[in-house]
C-alpha positions in Angstrom: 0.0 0.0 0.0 2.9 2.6 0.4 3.8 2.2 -3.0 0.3 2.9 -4.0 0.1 5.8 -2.1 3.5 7.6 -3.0 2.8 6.9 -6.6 -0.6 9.3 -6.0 2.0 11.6 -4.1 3.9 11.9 -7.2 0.9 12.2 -9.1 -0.9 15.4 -7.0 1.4 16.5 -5.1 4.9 17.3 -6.9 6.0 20.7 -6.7 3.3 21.1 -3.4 4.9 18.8 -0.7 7.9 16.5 0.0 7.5 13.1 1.2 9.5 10.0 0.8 8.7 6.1 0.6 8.6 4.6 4.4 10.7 1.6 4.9 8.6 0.7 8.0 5.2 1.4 9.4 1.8 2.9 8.3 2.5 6.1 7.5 3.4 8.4 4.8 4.7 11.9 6.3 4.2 14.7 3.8 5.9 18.2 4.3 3.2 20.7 2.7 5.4 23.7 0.8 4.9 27.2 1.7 2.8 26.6 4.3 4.7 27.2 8.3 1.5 24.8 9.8 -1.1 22.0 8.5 -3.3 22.5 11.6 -6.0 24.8 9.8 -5.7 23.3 6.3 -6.2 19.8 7.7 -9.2 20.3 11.4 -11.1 22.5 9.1 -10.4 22.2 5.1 -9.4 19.0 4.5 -12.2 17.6 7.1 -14.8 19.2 5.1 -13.2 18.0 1.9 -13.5 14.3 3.4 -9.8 13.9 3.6 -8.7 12.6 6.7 -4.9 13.5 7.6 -3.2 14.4 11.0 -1.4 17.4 11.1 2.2 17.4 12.2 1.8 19.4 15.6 0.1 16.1 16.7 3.1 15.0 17.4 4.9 17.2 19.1 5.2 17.4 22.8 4.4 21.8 22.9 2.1 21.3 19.8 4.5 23.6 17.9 3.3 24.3 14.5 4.5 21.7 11.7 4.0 21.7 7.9 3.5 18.1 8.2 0.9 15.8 8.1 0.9 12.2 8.2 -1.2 10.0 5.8 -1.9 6.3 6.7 -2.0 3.8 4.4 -2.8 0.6 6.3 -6.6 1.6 6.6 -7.6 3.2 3.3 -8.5 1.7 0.2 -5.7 2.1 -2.4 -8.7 2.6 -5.0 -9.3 6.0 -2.9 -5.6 7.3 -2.9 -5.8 9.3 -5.9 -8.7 11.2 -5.4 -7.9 11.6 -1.4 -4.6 13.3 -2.9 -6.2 15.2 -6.0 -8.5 16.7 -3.0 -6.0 17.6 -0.7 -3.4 19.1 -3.3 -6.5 21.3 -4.1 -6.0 22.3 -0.8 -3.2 22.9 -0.5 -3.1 25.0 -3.8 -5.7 27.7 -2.2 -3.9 27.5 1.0 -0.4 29.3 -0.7 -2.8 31.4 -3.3 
């Protein structure tokens, strides 16, 4: 499945976000571009979009903001990557207009 869902990364999201393949676990982590913190674009936008992500501060221990967000790919349907993807680079492209 990480395969699947990079490929849809490379697809959407090239010249929006960096990510790379995972060797290990669930998750893809995806650095959004020009953007200092995912929390907005992901609680409010992406939510009503119907693409569920978890932003980056999540994870860290003062909630500092993070550009991040993490993706998992061990409950999704591959058939849903690409559209979950085309939806959020949408996102992501009125979030830096």
């Amino acid at each position: 499945r990480a395969p699947a869902l990079a490929a849809a990364a490379d697809k959407h999201l090239a010249g929006l976000a960096e990510w790379s393949l995972p060797t290990a676990g669930m998750f893809l982590w995806i650095k959004i571009l020009g953007i200092e913190d995912s929390f907005t674009l992901i609680k409010e936008k992406a939510i009503a979009a119907k693409v569920i992500l978890v932003p980056g501060s999540a994870f860290s221990p003062s909630g500092a903001p993070s550009p991040y967000v993490r993706a998992s790919f061990s409950v999704a349907d591959p058939k849903l990557y690409d559209e979950a993807l085309s939806r959020l680079a949408k996102l992501i492209k009125s979030s830096q207009a």
